[in-house]
Backbone of each chain as ProteinMPNN parsed JSONL, in Angstrom:
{"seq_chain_A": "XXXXXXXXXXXXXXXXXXXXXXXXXXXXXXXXXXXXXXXXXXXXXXXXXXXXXXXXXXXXXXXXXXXXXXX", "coords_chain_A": {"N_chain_A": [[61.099, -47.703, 12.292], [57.736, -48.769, 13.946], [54.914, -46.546, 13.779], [53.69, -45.176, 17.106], [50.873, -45.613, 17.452], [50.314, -47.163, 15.538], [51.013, -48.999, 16.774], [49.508, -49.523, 18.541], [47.063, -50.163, 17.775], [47.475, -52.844, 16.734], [47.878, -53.608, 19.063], [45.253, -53.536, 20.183], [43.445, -55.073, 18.373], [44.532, -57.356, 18.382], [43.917, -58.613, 21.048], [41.359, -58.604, 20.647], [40.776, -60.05, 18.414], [41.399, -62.092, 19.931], [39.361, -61.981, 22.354], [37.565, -62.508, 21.099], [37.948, -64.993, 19.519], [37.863, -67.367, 21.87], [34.952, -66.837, 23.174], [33.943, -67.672, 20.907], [35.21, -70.536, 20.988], [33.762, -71.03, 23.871], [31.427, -71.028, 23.07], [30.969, -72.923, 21.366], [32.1, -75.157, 22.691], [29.844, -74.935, 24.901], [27.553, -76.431, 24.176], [25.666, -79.416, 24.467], [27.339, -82.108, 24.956], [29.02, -86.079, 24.387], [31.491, -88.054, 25.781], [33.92, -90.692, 25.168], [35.911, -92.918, 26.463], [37.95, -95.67, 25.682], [39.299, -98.774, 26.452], [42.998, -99.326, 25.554], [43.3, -96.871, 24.573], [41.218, -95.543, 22.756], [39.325, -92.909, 21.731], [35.965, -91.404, 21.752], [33.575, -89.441, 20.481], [30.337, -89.03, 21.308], [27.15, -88.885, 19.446], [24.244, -86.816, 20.829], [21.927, -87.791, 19.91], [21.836, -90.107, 19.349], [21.656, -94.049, 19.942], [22.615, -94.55, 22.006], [23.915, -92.253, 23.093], [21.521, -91.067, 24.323], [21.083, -92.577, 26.37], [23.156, -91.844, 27.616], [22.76, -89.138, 28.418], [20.041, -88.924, 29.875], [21.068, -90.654, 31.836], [23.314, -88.966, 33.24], [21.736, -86.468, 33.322], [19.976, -87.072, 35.239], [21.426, -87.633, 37.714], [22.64, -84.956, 37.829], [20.008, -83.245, 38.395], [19.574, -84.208, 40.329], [21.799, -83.646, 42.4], [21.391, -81.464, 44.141], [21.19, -81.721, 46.24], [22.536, -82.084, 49.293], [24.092, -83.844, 51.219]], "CA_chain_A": [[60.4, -47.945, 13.563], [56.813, -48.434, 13.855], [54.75, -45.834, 14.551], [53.131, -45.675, 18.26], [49.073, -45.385, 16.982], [49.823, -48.397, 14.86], [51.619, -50.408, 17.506], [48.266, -49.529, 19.65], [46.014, -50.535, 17.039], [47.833, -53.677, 16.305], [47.406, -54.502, 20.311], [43.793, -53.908, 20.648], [42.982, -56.042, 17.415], [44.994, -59.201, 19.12], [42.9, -58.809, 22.744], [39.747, -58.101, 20.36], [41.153, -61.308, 18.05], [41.582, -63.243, 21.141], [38.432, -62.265, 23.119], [36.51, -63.188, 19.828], [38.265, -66.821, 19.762], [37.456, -67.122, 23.61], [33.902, -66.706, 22.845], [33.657, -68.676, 19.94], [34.956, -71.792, 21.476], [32.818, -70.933, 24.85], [30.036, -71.467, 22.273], [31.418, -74.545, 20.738], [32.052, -76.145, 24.531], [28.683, -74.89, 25.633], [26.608, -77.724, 23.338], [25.949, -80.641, 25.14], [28.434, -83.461, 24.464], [29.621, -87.115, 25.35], [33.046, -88.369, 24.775], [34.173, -91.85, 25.832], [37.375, -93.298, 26.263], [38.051, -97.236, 25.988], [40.745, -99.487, 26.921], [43.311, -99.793, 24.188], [43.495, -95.342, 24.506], [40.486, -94.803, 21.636], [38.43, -91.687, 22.06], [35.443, -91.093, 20.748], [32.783, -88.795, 20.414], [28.934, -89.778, 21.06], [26.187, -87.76, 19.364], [23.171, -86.824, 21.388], [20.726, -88.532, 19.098], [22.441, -91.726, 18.808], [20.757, -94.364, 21.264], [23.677, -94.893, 23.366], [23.806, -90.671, 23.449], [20.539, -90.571, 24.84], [20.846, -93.023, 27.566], [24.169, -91.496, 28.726], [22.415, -87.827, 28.797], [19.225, -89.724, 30.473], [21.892, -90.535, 33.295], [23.63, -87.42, 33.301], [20.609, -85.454, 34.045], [19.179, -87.629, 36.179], [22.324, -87.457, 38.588], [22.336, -83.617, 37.907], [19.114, -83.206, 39.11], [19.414, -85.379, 42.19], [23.148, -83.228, 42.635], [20.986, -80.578, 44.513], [20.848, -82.351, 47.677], [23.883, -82.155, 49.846], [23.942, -84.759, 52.552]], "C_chain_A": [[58.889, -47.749, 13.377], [56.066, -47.271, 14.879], [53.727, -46.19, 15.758], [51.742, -46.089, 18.39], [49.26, -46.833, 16.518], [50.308, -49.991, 15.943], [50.238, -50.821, 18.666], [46.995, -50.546, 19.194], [46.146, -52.358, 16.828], [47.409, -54.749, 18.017], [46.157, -54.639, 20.549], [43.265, -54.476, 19.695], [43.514, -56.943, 17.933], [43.834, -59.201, 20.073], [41.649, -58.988, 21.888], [39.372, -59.815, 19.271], [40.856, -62.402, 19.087], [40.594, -63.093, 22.094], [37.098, -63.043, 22.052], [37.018, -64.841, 19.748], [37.847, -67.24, 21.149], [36.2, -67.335, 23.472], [33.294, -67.589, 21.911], [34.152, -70.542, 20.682], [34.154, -71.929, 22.891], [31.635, -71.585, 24.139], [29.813, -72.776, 22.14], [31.006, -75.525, 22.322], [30.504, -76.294, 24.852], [27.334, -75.722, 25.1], [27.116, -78.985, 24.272], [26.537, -81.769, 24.513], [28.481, -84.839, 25.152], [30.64, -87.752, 24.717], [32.954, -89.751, 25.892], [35.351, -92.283, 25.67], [37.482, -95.051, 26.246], [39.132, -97.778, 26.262], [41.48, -99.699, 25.639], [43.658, -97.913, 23.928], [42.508, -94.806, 22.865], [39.722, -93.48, 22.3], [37.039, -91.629, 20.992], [34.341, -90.693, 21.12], [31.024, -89.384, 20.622], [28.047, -88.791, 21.15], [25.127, -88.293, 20.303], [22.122, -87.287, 20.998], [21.326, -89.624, 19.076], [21.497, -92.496, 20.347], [21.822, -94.259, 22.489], [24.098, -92.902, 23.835], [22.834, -90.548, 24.639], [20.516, -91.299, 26.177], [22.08, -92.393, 28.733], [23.797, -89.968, 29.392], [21.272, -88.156, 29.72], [20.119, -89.785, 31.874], [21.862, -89.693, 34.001], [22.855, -86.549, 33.876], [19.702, -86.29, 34.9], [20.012, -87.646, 37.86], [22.785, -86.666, 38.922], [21.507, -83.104, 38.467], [18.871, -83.419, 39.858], [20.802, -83.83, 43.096], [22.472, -81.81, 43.982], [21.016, -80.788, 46.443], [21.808, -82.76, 48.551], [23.562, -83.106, 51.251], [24.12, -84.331, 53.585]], "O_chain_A": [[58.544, -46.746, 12.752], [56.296, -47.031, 16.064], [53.005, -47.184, 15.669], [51.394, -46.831, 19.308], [48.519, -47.703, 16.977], [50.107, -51.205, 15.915], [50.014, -51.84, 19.319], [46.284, -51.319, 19.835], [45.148, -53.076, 16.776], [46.952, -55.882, 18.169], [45.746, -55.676, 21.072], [42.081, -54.569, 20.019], [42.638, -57.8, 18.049], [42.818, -59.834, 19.784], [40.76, -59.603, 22.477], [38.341, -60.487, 19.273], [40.146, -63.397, 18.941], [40.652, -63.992, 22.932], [36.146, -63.792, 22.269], [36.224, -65.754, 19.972], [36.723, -67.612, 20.812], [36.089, -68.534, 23.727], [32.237, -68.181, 22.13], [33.372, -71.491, 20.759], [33.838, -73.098, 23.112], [30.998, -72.534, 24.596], [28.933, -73.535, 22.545], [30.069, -76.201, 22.746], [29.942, -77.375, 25.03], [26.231, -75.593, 25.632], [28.216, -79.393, 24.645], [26.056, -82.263, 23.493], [28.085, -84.931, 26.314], [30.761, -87.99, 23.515], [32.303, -89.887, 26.928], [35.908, -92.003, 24.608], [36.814, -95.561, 27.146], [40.097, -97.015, 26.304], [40.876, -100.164, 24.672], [44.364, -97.706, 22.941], [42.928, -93.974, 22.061], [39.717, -93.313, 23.52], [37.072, -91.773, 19.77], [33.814, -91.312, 22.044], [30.673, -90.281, 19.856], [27.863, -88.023, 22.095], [24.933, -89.467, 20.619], [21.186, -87.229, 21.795], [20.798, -90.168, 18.107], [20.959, -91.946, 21.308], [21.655, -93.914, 23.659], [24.535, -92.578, 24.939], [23.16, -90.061, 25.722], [19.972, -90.724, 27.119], [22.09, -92.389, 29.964], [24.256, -89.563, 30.46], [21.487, -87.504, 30.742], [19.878, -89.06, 32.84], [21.12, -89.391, 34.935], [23.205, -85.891, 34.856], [18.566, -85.87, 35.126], [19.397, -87.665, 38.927], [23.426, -86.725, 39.971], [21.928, -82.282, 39.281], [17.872, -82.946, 40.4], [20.564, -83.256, 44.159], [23.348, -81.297, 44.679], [20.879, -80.07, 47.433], [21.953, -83.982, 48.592], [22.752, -82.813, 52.131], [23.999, -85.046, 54.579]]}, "seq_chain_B": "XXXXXXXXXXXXXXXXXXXXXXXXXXXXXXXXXXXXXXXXXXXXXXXXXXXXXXXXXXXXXXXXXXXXXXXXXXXXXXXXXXXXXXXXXXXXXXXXXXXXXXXXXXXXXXXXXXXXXXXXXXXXXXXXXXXXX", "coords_chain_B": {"N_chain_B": [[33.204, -112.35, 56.957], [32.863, -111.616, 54.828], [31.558, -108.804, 55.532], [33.328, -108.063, 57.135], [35.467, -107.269, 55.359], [34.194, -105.346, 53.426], [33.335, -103.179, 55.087], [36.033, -102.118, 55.801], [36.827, -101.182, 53.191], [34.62, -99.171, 52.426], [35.305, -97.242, 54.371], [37.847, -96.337, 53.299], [37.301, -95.387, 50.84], [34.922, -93.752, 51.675], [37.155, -91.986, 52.852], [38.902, -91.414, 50.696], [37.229, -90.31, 48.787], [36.432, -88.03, 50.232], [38.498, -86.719, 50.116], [38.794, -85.856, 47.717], [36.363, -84.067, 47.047], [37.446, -82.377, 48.605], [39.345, -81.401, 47.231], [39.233, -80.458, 44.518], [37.966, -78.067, 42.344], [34.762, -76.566, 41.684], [33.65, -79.033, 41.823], [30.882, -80.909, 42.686], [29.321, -82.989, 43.917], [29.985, -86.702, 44.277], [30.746, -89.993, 43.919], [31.66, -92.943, 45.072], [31.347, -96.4, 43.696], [31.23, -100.059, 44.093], [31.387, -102.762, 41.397], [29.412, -104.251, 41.562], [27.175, -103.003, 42.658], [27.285, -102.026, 45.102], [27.068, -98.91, 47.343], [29.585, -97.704, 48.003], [30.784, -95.145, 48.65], [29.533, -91.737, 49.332], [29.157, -88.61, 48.37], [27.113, -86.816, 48.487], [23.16, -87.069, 48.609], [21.812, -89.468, 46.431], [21.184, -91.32, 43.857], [22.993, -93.07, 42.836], [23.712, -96.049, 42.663], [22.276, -97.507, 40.562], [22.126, -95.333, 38.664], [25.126, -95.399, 38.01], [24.949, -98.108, 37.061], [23.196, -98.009, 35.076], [24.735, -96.314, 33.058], [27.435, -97.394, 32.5], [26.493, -99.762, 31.206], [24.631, -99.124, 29.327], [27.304, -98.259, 27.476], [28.832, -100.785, 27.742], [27.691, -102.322, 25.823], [27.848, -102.427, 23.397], [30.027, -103.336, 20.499], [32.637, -102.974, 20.936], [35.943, -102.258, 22.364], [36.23, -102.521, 26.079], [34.68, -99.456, 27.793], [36.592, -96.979, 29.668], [36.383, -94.277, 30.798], [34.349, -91.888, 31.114], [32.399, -88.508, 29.928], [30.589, -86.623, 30.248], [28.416, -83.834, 28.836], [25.939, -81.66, 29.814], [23.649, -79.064, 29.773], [22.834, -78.37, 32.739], [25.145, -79.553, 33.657], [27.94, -80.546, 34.411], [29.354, -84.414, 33.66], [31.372, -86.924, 34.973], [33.068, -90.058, 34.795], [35.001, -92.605, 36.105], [36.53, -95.965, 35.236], [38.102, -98.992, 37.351], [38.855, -102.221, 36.775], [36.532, -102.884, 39.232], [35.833, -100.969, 40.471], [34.103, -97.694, 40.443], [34.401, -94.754, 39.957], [32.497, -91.671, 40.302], [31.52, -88.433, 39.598], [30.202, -85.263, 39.774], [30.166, -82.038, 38.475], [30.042, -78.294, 37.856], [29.604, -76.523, 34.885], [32.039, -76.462, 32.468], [33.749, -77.621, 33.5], [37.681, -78.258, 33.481], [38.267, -81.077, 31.854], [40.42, -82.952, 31.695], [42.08, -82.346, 33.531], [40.261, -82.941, 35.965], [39.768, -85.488, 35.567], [42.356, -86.863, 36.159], [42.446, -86.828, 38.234], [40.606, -87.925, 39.332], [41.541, -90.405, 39.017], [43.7, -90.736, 40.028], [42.06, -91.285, 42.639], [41.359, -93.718, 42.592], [43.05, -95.129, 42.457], [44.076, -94.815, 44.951], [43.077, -96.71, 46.218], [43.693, -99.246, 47.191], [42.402, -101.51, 49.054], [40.079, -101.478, 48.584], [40.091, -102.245, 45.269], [41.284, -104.548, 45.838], [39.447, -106.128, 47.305], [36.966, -106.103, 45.55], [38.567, -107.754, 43.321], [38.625, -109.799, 44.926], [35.957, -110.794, 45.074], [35.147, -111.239, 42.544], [36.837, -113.237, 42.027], [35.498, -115.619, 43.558], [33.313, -115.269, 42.839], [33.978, -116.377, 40.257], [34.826, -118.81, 41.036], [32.702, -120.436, 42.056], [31.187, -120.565, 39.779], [32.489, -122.022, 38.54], [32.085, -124.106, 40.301]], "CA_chain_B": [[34.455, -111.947, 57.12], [32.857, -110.21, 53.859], [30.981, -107.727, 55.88], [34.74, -106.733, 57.632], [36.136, -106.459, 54.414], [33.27, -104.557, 53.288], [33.244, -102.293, 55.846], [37.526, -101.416, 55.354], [36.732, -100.419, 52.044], [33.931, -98.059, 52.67], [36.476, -96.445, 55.11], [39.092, -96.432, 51.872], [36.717, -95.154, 49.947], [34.657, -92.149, 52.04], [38.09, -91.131, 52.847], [39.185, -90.887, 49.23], [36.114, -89.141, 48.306], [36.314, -86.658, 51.056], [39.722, -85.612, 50.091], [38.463, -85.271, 46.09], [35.354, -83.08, 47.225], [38.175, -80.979, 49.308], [40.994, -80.841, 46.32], [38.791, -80.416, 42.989], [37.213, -76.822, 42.291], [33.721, -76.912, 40.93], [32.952, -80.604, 42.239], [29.525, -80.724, 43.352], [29.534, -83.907, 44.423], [30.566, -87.284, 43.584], [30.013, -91.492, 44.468], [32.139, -94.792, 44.621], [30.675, -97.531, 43.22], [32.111, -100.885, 43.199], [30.97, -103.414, 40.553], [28.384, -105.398, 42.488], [26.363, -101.698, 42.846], [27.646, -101.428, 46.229], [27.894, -97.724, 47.002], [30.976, -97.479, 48.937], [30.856, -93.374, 49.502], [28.731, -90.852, 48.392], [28.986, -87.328, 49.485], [25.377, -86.321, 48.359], [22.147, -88.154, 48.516], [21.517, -89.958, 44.497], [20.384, -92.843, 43.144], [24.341, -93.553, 42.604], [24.512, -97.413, 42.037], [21.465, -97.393, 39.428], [22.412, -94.56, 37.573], [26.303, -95.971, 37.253], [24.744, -99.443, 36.312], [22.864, -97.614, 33.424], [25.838, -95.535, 32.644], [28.314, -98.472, 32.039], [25.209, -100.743, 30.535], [24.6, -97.859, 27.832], [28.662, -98.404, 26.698], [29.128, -102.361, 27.499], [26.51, -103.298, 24.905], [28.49, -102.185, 21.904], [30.973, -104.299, 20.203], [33.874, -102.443, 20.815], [36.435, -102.473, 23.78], [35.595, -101.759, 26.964], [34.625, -98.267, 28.057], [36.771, -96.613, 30.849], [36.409, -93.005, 31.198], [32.794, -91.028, 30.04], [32.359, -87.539, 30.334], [28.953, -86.252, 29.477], [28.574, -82.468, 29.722], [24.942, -81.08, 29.788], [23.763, -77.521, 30.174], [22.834, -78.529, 34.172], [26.607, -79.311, 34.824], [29.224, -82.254, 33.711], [28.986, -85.629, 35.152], [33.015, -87.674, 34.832], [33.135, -91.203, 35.193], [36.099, -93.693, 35.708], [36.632, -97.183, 36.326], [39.24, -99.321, 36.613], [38.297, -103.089, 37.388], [35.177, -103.498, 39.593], [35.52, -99.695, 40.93], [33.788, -96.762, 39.683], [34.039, -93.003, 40.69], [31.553, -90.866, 39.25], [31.949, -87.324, 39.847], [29.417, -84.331, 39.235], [30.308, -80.614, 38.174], [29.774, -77.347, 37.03], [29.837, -76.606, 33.48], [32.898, -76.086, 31.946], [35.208, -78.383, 34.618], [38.686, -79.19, 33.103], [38.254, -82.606, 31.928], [41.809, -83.575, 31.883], [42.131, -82.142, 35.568], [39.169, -83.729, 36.888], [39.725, -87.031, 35.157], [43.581, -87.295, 36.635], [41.775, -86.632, 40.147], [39.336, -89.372, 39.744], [42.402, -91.635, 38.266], [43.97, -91.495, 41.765], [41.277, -91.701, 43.777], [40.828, -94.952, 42.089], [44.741, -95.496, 42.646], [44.473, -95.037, 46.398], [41.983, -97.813, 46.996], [43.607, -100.818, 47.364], [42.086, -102.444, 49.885], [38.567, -101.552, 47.421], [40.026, -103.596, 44.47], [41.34, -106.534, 46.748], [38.155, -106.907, 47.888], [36.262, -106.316, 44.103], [39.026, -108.865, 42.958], [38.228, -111.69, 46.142], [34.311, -111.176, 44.781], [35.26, -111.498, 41.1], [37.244, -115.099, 41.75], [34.424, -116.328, 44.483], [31.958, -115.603, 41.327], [34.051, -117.306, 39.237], [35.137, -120.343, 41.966], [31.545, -120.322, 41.867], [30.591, -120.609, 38.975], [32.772, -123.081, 37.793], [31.636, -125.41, 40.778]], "C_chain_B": [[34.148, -110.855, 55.353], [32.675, -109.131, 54.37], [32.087, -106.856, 56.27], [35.468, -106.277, 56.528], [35.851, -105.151, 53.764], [33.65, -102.771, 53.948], [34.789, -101.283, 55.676], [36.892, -100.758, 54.173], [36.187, -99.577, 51.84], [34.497, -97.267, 53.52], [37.245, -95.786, 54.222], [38.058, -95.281, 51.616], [35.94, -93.739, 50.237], [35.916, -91.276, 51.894], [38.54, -90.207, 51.273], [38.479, -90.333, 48.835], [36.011, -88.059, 48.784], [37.756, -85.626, 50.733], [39.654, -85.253, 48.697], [37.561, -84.504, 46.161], [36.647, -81.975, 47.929], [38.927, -80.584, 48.088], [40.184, -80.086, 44.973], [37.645, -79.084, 43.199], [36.24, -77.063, 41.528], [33.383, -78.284, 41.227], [31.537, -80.399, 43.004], [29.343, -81.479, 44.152], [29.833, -85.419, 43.555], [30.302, -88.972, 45.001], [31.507, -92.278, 43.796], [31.538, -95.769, 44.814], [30.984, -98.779, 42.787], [30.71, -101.777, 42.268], [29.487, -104.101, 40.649], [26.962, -104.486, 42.203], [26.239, -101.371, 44.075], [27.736, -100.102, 46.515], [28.593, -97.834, 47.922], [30.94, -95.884, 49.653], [29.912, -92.601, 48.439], [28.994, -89.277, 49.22], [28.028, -86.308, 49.251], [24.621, -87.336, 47.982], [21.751, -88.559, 46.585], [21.067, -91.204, 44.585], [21.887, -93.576, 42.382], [24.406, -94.657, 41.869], [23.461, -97.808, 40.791], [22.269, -96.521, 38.398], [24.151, -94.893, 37.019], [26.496, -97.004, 36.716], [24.634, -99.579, 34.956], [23.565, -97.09, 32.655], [26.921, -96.811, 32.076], [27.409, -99.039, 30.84], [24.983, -100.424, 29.13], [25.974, -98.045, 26.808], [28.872, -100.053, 26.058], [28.593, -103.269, 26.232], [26.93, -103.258, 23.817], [29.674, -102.998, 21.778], [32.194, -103.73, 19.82], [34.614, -102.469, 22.299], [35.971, -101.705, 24.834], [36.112, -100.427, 27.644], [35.186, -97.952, 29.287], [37.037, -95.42, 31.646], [35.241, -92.712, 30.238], [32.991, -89.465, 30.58], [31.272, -86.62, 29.176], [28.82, -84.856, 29.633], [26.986, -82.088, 29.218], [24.708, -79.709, 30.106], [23.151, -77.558, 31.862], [24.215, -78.588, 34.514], [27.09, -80.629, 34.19], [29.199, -83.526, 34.716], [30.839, -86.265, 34.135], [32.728, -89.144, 35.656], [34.316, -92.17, 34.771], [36.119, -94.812, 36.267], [37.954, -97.999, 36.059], [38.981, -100.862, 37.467], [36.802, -103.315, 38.089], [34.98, -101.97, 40.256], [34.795, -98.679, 40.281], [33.59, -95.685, 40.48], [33.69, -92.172, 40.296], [31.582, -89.306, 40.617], [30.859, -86.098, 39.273], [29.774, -82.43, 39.324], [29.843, -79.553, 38.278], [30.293, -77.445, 35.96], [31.588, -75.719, 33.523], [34.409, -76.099, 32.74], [36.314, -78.397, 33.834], [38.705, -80.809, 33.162], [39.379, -83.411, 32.314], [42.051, -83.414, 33.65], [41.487, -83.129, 36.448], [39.12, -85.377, 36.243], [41.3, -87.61, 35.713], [43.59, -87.602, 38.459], [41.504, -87.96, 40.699], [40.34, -90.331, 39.499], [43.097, -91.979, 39.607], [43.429, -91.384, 42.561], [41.251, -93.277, 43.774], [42.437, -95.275, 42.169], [45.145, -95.671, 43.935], [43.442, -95.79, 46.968], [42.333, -98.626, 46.764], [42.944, -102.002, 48.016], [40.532, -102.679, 49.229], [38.968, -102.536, 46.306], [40.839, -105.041, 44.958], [40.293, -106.893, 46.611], [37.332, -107.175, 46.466], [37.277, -107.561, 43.709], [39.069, -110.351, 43.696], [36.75, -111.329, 45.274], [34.351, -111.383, 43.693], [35.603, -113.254, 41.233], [36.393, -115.907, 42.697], [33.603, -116.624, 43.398], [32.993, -116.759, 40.612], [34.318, -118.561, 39.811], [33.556, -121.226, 41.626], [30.633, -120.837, 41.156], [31.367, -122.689, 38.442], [32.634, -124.806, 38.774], [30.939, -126.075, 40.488]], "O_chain_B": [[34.786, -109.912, 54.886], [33.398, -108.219, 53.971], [32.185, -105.644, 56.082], [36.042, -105.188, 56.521], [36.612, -104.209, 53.545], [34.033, -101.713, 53.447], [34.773, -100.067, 55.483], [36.415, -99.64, 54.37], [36.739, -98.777, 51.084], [33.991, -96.157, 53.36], [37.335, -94.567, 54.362], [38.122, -94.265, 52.309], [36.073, -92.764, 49.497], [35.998, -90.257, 51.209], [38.516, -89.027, 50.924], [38.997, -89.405, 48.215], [35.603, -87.087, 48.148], [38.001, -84.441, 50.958], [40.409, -84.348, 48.341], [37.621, -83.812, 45.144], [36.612, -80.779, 47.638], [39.14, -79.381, 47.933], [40.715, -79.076, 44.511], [36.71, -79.094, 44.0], [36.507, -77.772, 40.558], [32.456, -78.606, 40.484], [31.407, -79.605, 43.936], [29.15, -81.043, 45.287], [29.912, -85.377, 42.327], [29.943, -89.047, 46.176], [32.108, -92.245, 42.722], [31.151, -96.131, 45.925], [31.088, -99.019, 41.585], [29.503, -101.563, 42.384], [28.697, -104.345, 39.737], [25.934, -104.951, 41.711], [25.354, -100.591, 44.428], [28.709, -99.689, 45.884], [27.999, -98.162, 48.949], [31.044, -95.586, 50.842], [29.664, -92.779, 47.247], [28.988, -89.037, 50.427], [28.079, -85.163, 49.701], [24.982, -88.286, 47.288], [21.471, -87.702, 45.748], [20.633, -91.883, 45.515], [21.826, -94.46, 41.527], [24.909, -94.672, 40.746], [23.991, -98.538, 39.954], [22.934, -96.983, 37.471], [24.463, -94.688, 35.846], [27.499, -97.298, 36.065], [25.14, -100.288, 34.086], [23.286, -97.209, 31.462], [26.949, -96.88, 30.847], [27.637, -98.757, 29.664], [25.084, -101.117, 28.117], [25.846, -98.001, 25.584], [28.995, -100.506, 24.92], [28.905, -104.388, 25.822], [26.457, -104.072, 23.024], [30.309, -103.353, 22.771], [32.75, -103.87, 18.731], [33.939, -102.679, 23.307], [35.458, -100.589, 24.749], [37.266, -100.163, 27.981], [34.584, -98.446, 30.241], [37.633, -95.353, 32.721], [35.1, -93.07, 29.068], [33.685, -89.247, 31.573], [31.24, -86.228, 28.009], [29.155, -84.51, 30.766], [26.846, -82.276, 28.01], [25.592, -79.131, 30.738], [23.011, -76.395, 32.24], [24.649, -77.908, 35.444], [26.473, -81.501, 33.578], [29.086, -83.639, 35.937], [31.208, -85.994, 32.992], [32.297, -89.282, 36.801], [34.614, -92.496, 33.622], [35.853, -94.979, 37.457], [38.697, -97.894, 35.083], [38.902, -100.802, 38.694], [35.954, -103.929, 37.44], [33.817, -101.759, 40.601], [34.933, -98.899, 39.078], [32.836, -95.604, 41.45], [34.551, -91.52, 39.705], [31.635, -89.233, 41.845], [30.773, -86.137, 38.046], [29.537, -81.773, 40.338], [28.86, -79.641, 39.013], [31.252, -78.187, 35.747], [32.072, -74.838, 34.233], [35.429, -75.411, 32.771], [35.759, -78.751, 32.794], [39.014, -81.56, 34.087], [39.337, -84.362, 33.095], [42.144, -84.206, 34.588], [41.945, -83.864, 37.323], [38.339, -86.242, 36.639], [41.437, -88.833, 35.684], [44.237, -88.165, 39.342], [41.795, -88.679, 41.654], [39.919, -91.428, 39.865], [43.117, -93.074, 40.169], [44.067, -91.327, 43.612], [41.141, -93.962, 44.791], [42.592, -96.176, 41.346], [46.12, -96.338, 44.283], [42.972, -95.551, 48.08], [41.616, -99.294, 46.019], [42.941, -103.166, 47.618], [39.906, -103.737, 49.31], [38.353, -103.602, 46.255], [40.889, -106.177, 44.487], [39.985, -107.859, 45.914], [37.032, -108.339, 46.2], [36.653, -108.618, 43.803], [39.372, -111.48, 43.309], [36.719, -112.289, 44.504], [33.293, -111.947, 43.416], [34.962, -114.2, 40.775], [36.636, -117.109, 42.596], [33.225, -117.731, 43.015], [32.65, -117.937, 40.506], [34.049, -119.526, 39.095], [33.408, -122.329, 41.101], [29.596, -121.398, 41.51], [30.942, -123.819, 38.199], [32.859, -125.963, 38.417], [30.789, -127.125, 41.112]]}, "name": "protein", "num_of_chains": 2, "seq": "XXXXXXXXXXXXXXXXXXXXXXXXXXXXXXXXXXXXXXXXXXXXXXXXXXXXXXXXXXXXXXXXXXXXXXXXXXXXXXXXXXXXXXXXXXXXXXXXXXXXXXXXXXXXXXXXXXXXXXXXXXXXXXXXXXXXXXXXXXXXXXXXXXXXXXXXXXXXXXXXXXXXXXXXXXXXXXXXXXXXXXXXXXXXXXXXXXXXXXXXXXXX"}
C-alpha cells in the first residue's frame, strides 16, 4: 500500500502538472491568430504577416474598436 | 415588391440576432450582412457591410475554394464570421470565446433565415436574368 505523504505528493504534482499545462496553452491561445475554413472542410491557418493576415487583422480591429458602442 | 421582401428579412434577421446576443456568453456584439452589403441587423453601431466586404475580399482573391467560416482572434477580442450563400453573420467577442460554440451559434442563426436566403437567392437569379439579357 502506498504510503499517505506520497499519495499527497503525487496529488499536488498532477494539479501543479495541470495548472502548468493550463497556463502554457493560455499563452499559446493568447497570440493573435487567423484560421479559415473553406468549402470542401479544409482548415487552415493564416500568419499575421502574410498579406491576406494583415488585411483580416486590419478588419478585425477595426470592428473591435468600433465594438465599444452599444446601440 | 423588393422593398417588402426586404423589409421581412430584416425582421428574420434582427430577430435572429437578438436571440444570439441573448444565448452566447461573451458576445459583444454582432451584424447580418447579406451579399449585396445590405445590413440586415446589427446590434451595435459599425461600419458592418464595409468591413465584411473587406473581410470576404481578403479570402476570395486566392485560388483556392471558397472561404466559409474566419475566426480572427486579436488581443482587443475575437471577431467569428460565417456565411452560407449571400448571408453573412459576423459576430464580435471577448478573448478566449469557444470557437466551436460560437461558430455552431452563428451556423443556426444562418439556418433560421429562410426568408433572408429566398430573398439573397431571387437577387442572385435577377442578376443573373440580367445579365444574360
Amino acid at each position: 500500500m502506498q504510503k499517505p505523504h506520497r499519495f499527497l505528493l503525487d496529488r499536488v504534482a498532477s494539479y501543479a502538472e495541470e495548472g502548468s499545462a493550463y497556463l502554457r496553452r493560455r499563452r499559446i491561445r493568447s497570440q493573435p491568430f487567423a484560421r479559415v475554413w473553406r468549402e470542401g472542410g479544409a482548415v487552415e491557418a493564416v500568419g499575421a504577416e502574410t498579406e491576406v493576415g494583415i488585411r483580416l487583422f486590419k478588419v478585425a480591429n477595426a470592428l473591435l474598436g468600433e465594438a465599444a458602442r452599444p446601440k | 415588391m423588393r422593398a417588402v421582401s426586404l423589409a421581412v428579412a430584416e425582421d428574420d434577421a434582427k430577430r435572429a440576432l437578438a436571440t444570439l446576443v441573448e444565448t452566447c456568453a461573451g458576445l459583444r456584439s454582432g451584424a447580418i450582412v447579406a451579399a449585396g452589403g445590405e445590413l440586415l441587423a446589427e446590434s451595435a453601431e459599425g461600419d458592418w457591410s464595409a468591413q465584411v466586404r473587406r473581410l470576404w475580399s481578403a479570402l476570395d482573391g486566392e485560388r483556392k475554394p471558397p472561404a466559409t467560416q474566419v475566426h480572427v482572434a486579436t488581443e482587443a477580442g475575437e471577431l467569428f464570421a460565417v456565411r452560407s450563400g449571400a448571408i453573412t453573420v459576423v459576430a464580435l467577442t471577448d478573448r478566449f470565446a469557444l470557437a466551436s460554440l460560437m461558430f455552431c451559434d452563428l451556423r443556426s442563426v444562418l439556418r433560421d433565415l429562410p426568408a433572408v436566403a429566398d430573398l439573397a437567392d431571387g437577387e442572385a437569379a435577377l442578376d443573373a436574368e440580367r445579365k444574360a439579357a
